[in-house]
MARTOR-416967 format. One record per atom (N, C-alpha, C): residue in one letter; x, y, z. Coordinates in steps of 0.02 Angstrom, whole numbers, plus 50000, padded with zeros to 5 digits. Example, Ala and Ser with C-alpha at 12.3 -4.5 7.8 and 13.67 -1.06 7.14 Angstrom:
<sites>
a506604971650390 a506154977550390 a506604983550390 s506424988850354 s506844994750357 s506455000250394 
</sites>
This chain:
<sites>
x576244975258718 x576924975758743 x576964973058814 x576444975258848 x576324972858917 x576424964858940 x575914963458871 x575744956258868 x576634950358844 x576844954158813 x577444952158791 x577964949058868 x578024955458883 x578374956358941 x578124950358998 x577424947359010 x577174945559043 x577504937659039 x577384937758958 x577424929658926 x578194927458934 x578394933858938 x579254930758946 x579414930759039 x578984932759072 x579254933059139 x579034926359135 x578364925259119 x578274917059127 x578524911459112 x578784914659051 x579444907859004 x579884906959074 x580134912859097 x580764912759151 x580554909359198 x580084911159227 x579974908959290 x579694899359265 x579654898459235 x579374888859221 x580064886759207 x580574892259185 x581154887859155 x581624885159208 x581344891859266 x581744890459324 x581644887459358 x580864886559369 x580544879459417 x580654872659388 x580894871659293 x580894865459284 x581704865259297 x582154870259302 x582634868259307 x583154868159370 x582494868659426 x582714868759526 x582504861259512 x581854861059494 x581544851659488 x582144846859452 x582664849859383 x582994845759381 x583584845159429 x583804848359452 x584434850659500 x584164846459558 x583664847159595 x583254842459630 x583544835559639 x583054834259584 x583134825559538 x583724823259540 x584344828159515 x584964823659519 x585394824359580 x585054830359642 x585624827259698 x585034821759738 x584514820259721 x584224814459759 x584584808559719 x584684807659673 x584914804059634 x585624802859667 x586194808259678 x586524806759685 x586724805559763 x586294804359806 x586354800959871 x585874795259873 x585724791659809 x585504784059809 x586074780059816 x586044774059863 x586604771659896 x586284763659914 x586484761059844 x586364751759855 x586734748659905 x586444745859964 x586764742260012 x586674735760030 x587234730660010 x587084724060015 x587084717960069 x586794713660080 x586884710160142 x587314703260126 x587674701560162 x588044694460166 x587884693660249 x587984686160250 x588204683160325 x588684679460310 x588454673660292 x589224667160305 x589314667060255 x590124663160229 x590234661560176 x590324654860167 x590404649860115 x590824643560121 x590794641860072 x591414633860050 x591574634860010 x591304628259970 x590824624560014 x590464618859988 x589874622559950 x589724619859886 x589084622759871 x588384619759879 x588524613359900 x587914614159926 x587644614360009 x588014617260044 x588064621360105 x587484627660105 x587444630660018 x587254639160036 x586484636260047 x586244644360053 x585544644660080 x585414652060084 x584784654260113 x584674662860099 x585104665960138 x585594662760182 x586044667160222 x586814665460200 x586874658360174 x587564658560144 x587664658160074 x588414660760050 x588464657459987 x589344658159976 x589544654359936 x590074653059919 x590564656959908 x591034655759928 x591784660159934 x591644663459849 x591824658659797 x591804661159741 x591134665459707 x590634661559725 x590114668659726 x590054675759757 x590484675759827 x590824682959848 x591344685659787 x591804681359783 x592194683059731 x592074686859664 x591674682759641 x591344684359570 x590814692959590 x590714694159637 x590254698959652 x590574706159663 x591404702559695 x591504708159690 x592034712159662 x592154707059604 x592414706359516 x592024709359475 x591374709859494 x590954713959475 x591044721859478 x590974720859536 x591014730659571 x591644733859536 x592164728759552 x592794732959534 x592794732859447 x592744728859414 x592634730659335 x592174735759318 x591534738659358 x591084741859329 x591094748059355 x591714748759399 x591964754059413 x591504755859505 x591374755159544 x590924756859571 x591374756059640 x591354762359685 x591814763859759 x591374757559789 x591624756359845 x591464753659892 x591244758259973 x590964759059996 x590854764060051 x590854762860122 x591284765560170 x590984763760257 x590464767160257 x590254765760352 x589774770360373 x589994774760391 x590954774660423 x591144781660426 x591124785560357 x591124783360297 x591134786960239 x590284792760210 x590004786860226 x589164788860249 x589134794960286 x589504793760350 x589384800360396 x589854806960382 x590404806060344 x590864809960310 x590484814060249 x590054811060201 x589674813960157 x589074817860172 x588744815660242 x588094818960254 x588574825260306 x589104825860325 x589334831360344 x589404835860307 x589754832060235 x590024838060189 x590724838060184 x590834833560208 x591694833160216 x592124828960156 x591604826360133 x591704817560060 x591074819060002 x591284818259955 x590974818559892 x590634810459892 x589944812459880 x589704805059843 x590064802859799 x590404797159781 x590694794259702 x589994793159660 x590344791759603 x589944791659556 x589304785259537 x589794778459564 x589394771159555 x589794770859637 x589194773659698 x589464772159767 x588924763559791 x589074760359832 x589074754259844 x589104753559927 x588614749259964 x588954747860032 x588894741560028 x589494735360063 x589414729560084 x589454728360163 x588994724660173 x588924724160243 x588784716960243 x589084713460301 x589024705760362 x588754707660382 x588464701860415 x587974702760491 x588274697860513 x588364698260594 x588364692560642 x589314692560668 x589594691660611 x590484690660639 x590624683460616 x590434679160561 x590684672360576 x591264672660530 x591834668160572 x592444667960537 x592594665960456 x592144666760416 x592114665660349 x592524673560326 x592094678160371 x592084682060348 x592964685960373 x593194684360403 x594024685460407 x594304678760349 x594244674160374 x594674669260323 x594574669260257 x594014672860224 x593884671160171 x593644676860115 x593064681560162 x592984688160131 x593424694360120 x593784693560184 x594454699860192 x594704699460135 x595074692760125 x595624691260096 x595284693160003 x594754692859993 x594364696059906 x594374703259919 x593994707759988 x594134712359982 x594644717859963 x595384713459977 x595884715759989 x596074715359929 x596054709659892 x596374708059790 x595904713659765 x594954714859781 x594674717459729 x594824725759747 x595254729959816 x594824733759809 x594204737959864 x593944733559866 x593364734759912 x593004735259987 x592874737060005 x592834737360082 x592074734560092 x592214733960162 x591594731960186 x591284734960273 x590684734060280 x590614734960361 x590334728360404 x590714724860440 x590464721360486 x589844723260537 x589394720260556 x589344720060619 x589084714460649 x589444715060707 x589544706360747 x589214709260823 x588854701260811 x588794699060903 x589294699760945 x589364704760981 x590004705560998 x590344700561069 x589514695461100 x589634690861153 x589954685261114 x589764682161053 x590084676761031 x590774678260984 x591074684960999 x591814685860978 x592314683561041 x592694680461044 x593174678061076 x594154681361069 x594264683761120 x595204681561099 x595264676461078 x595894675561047 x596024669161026 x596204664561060 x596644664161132 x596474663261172 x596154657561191 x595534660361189 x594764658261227 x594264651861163 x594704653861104 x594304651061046 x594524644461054 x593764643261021 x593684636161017 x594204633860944 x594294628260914 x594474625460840 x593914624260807 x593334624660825 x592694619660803 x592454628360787 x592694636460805 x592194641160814 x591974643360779 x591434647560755 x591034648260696 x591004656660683 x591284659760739 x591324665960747 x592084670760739 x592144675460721 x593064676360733 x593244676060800 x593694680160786 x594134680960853 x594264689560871 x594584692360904 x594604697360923 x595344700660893 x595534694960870 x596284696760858 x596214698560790 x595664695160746 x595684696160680 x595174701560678 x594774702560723 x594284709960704 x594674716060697 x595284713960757 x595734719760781 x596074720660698 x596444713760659 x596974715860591 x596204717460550 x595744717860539 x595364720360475 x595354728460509 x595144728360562 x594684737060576 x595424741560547 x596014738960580 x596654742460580 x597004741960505 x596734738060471 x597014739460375 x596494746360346 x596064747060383 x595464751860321 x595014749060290 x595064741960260 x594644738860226 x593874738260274 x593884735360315 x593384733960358 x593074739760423 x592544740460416 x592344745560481 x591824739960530 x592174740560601 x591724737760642 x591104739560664 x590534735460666 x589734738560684 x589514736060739 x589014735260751 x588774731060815 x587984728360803 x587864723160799 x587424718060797 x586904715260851 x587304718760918 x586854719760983 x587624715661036 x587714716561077 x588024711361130 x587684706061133 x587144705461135 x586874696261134 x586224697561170 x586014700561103 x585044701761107 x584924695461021 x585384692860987 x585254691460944 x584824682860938 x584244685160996 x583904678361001 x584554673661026 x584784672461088 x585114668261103 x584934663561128 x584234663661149 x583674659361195 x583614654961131 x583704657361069 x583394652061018 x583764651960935 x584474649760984 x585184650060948 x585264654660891 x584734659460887 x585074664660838 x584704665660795 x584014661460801 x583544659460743 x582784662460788 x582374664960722 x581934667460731 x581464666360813 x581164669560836 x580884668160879 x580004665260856 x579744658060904 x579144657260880 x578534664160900 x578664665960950 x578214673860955 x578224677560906 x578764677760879 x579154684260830 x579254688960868 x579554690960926 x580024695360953 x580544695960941 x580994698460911 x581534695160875 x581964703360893 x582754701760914 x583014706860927 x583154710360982 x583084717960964 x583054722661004 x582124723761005 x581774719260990 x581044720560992 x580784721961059 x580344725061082 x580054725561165 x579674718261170 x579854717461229 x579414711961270 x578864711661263 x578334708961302 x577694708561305 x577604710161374 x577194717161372 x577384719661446 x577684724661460 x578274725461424 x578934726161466 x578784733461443 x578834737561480 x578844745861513 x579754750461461 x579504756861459 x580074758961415 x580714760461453 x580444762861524 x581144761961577 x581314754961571 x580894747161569 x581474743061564 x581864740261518 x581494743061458 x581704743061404 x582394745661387 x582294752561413 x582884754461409 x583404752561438 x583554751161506 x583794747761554 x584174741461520 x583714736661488 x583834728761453 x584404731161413 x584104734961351 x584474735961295 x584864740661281 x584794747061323 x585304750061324 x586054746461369 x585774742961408 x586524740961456 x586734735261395 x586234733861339 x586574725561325 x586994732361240 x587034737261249 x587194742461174 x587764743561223 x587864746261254 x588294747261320 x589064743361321 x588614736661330 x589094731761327 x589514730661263 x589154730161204 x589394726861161 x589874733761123 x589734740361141 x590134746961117 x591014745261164 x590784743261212 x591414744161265 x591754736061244 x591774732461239 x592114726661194 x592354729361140 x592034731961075 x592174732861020 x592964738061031 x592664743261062 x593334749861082 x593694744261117 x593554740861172 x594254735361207 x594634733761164 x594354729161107 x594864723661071 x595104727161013 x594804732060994 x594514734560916 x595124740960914 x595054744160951 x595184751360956 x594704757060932 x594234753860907 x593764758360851 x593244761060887 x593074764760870 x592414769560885 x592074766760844 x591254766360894 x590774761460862 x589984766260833 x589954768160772 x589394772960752 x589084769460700 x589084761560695 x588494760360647 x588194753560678 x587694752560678 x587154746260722 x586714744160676 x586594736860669 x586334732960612 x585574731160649 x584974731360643 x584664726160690 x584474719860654 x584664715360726 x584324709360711 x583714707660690 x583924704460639 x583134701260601 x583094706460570 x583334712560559 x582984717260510 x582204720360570 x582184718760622 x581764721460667 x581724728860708 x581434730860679 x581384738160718 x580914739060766 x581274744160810 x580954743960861 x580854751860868 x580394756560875 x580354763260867 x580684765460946 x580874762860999 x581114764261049 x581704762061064 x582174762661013 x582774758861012 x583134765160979 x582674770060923 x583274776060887 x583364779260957 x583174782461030 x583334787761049 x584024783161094 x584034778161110 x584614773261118 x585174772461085 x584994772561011 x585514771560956 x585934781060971 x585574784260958 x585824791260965 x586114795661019 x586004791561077 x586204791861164 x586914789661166 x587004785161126 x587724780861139 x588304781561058 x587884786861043 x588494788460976 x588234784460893 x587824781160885 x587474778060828 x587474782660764 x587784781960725 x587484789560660 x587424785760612 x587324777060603 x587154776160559 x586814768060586 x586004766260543 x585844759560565 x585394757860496 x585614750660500 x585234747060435 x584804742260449 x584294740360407 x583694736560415 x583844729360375 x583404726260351 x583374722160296 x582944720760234 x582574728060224 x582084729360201 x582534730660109 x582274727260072 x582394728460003 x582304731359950 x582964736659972 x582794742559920 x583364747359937 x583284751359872 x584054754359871 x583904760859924 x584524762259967 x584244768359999 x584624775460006 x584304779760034 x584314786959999 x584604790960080 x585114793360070 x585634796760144 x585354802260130 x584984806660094 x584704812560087 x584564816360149 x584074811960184 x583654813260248 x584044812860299 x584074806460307 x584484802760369 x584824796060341 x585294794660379 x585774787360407 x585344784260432 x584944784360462 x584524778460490 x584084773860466 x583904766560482 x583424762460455 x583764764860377 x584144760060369 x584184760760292 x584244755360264 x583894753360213 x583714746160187 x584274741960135 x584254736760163 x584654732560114 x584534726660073 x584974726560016 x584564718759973 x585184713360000 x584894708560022 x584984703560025 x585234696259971 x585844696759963 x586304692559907 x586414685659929 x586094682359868 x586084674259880 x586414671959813 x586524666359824 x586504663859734 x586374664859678 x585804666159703 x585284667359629 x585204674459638 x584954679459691 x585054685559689 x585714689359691 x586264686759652 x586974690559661 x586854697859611 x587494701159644 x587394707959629 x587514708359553 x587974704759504 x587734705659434 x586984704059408 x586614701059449 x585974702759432 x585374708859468 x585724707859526 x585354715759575 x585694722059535 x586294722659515 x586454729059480 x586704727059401 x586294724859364 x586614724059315 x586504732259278 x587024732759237 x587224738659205 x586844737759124 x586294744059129 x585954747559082 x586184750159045 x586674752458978 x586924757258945 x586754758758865 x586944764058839 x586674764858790 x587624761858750 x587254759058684 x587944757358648 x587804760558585 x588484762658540 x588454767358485 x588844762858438 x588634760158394 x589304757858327 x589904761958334 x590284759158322 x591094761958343 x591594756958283 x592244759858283 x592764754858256 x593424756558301 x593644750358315 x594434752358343 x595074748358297 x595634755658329 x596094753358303 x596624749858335 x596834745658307 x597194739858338 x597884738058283 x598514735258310 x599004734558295 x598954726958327 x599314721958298 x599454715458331 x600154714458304 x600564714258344 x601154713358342 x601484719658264 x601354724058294 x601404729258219 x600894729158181 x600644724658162 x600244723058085 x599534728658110 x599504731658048 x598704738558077 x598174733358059 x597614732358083 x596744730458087 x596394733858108 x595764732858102 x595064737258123 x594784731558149 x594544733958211 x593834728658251 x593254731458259 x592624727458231 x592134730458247 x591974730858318 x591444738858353 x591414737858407 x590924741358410 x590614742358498 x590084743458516 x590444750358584 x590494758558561 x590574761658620 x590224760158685 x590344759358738 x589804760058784 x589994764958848 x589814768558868 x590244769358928 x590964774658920 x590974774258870 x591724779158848 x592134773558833 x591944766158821 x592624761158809 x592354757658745 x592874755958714 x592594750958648 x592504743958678 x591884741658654 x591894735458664 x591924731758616 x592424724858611 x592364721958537 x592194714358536 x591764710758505 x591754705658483 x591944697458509 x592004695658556 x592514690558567 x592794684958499 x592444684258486 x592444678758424 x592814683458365 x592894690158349 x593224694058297 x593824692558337 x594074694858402 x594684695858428 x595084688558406 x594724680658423 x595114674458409 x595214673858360 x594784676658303 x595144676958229 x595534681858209 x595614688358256 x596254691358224 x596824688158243 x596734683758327 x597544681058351 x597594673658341 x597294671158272 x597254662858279 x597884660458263 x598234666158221 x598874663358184 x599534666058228 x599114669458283 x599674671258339 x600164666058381 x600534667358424 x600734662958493 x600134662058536 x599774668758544 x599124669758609 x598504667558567 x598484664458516 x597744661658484 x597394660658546 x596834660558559 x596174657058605 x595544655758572 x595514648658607 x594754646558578 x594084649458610 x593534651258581 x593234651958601 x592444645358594 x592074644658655 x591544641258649 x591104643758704 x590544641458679 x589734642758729 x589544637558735 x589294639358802 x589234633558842 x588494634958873 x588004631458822 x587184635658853 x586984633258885 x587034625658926 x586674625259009 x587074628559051 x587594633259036 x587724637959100 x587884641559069 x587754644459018 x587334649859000 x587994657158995 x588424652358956 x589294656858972 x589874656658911 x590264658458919 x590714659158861 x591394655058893 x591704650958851 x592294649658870 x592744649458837 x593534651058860 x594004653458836 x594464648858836 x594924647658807 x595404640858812 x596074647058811 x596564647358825 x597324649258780 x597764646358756 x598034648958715 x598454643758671 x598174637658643 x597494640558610 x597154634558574 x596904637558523 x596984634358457 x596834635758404 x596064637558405 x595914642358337 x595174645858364 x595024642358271 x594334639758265 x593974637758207 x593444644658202 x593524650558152 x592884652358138 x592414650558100 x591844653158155 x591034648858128 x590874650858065 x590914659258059 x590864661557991 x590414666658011 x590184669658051 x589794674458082 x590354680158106 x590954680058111 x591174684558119 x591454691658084 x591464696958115 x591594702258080 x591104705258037 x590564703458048 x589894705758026 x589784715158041 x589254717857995 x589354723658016 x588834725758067 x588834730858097 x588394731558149 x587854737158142 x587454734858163 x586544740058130 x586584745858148 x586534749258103 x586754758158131 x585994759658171 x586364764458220 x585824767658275 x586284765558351 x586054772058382 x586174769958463 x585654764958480 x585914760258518 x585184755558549 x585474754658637 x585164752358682 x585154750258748 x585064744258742 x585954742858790 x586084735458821 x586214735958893 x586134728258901 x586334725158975 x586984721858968 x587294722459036 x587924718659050 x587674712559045 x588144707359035 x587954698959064 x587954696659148 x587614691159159 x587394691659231 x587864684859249 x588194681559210 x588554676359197 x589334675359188 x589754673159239 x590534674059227 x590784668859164 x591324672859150 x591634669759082 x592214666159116 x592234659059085 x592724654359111 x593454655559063 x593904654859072 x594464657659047 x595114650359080 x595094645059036 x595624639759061 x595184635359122 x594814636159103 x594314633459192 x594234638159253 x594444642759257 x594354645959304 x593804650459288 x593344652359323 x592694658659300 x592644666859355 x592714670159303 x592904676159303 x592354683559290 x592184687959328 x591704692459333 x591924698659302 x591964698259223 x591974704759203 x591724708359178 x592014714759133 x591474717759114 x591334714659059 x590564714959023 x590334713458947 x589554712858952 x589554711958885 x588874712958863 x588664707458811 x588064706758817 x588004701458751 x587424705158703 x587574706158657 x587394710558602 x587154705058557 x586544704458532 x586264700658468 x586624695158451 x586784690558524 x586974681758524 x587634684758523 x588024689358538 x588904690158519 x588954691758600 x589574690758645 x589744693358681 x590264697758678 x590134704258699 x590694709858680 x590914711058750 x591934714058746 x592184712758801 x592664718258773 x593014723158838 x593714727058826 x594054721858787 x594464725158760 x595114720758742 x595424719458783 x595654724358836 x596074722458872 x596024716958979 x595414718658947 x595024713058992 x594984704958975 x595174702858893 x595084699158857 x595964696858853 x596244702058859 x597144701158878 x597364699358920 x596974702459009 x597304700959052 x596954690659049 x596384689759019 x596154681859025 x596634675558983 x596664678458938 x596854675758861 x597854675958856 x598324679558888 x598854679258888 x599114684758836 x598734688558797 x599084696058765 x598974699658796 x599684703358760 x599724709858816 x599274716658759 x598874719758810 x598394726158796 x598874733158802 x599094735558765 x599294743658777 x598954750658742 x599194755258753 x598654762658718 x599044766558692 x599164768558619 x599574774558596 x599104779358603 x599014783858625 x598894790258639 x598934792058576 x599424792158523 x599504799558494 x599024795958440 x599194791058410 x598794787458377 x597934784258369 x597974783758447 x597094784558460 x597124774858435 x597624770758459 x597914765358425 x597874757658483 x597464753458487 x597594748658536 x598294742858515 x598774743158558 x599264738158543 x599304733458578 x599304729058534 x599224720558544 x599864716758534 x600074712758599 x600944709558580 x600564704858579 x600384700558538 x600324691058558 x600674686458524 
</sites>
């Protein structure tokens, strides 16, 4: 009886240690916090390089975020959550600039603002200018446009240093590798401090000048740390600083030194975050212009996904018919509207019972020539897509009867 008693305190007590360890697991989990790097943008493509890339590759990236559902986050939002004051979201996200160059008003604002999404600057705050003072040739903003982003919400201002950012060697690595806010060779921690605190100094009291903003997040240059630079960062109001180190990072601990991946061309975020999910055979119901059908589909996520190539043969005999074709040196689907659709004869096939695990596509779907970042998946050579993601491309209109559990289709 004794022994009984014993075996069940023990059941309890393991059930409770595996189940503090899971409770554990998912709030570390849920202060994992992917943070991405951009600098310039432009709109020539063959301009990019590991620091730039194309307006429409911003675009497409962050066509991404907003289809796959995923917040966008400041660093005031950062410091709002490690208070306790803001709930982590569910798919949370940070985008961050470095440096201030006017791409990033003329060209990034203006996606942030269609997708959605926010971002955090932080700029050299010696090569920001009034307008004023600006050159036509300048590569940097202006003060006037830091002032309309900080003051919409979309954008939070950071600081990049006042002009420690290697200026001796236009901005580009140093041959020593001192790079930054790095210490001298020599150089003592009183003058250290002295150097770089007056040059943090400076570039805080500009930002509040032109900005109006209070300045609590600092980027370092080069991704260079300097271990005598946090009691500086934290002297002058700092509660949040990022590195360039690659890898997703965790607000658990601290805001500080927190690492970011770095987005190029080839490393864009539908391939840094492509979406893992499990898919279930499903059927939906659908109405096209009244008439009842069934589409085969793939649950994922809580949404049906269906077929692209089933959808052009239910609307071929429509007004909204669309063609569909693949296009395998770029590795994509394209959509025509108002073009008659030929099926191959593969469609409407049935689908292999069992849950299995898919990936999103890492590849935008062209729709009339234009290419577009949404959600889908490519399932056993098929690409599967919302319907109504496939509506807003294609020219039908997507609606939901509720009572019916019913997708309605005008085309």
């Amino acid at each position: 009886m004794i022994w009984a008693k014993r075996k069940r305190k023990w059941r309890m007590l393991v059930a409770g240690m595996l189940a503090a360890c899971c409770l554990c697991s998912s709030a570390a989990a849920a202060q994992s916090l992917p943070i991405v790097m951009y600098h310039d943008l432009t709109q020539d493509e063959n301009a990019t390089n590991k620091m730039t890339v194309t307006v429409e590759r911003f675009r497409l990236d962050m066509e991404f975020l907003k289809e796959f559902g995923y917040t966008a986050l400041l660093p005031a939002d950062l410091i709002a959550i490690k208070q306790g004051t803001q709930q982590m979201p569910q798919k949370p996200i940070m985008i961050t600039f470095d440096d201030g160059y006017r791409s990033n008003y003329d060209w990034a604002y203006p996606v942030l603002q269609q997708t959605g999404m926010k971002a955090a600057i932080a700029v050299v705050a010696y090569n920001i200018k009034p307008q004023a003072e600006a050159s036509e040739t300048r590569h940097s903003m202006t003060w006037e446009e830091v002032k309309e982003m900080a003051d919409s919400g979309v954008v939070e201002i950071g600081l990049h240093t006042y002009n420690l950012h290697n200026p001796k060697y236009s901005g580009n690595a140093a041959p020593d590798g001192i790079n930054g806010v790095m210490r001298l060779r020599g150089e003592t921690e009183s003058a250290y401090r002295q150097r770089v605190g007056t040059d943090l100094k400076m570039g805080i009291e500009r930002i509040r000048q032109y900005s109006g903003q209070e300045v609590r997040y600092f980027c370092y240059p080069f991704g260079a740390y300097d271990y005598w630079m946090q009691p500086l960062l934290e002297e002058n109001g700092f509660l949040v600083s990022t590195l360039t180190k690659p890898a997703t990072a965790s607000i658990s601990s601290s805001l500080y030194n927190l690492p970011r991946y770095t987005i190029t061309m080839e490393n864009s975020i539908p391939v840094l975050l492509r979406q893992r999910e499990k898919a279930t055979p499903s059927q939906a119901a659908v109405t096209v212009n009244g008439e009842q059908h069934t589409l085969i589909a793939y649950n994922i996520g809580g949404n049906n996904y269906v077929r692209v190539r089933d959808v052009a043969t239910l609307l071929k005999d429509t007004a909204s018919g669309f063609d569909v074709q693949w296009n395998e040196p770029m590795r994509r689907v394209e959509l025509a509207s108002f073009t008659p659709y030929t099926p191959i004869g593969s469609e409407n096939e049935p689908l292999p019972a069992g849950q299995r695990t898919v990936q999103s596509i890492t590849e935008p779907t062209a729709a009339d020539g234009s290419l577009h970042m949404i959600a889908a998946f490519n399932i056993d050579g098929c690409t599967y897509y919302k319907l109504r993601s496939l509506g807003e491309l294609c020219a039908f209109a997507v609606d939901w009867d509720e009572a019916s559990h019913t997708v309605l289709i005008t085309a």
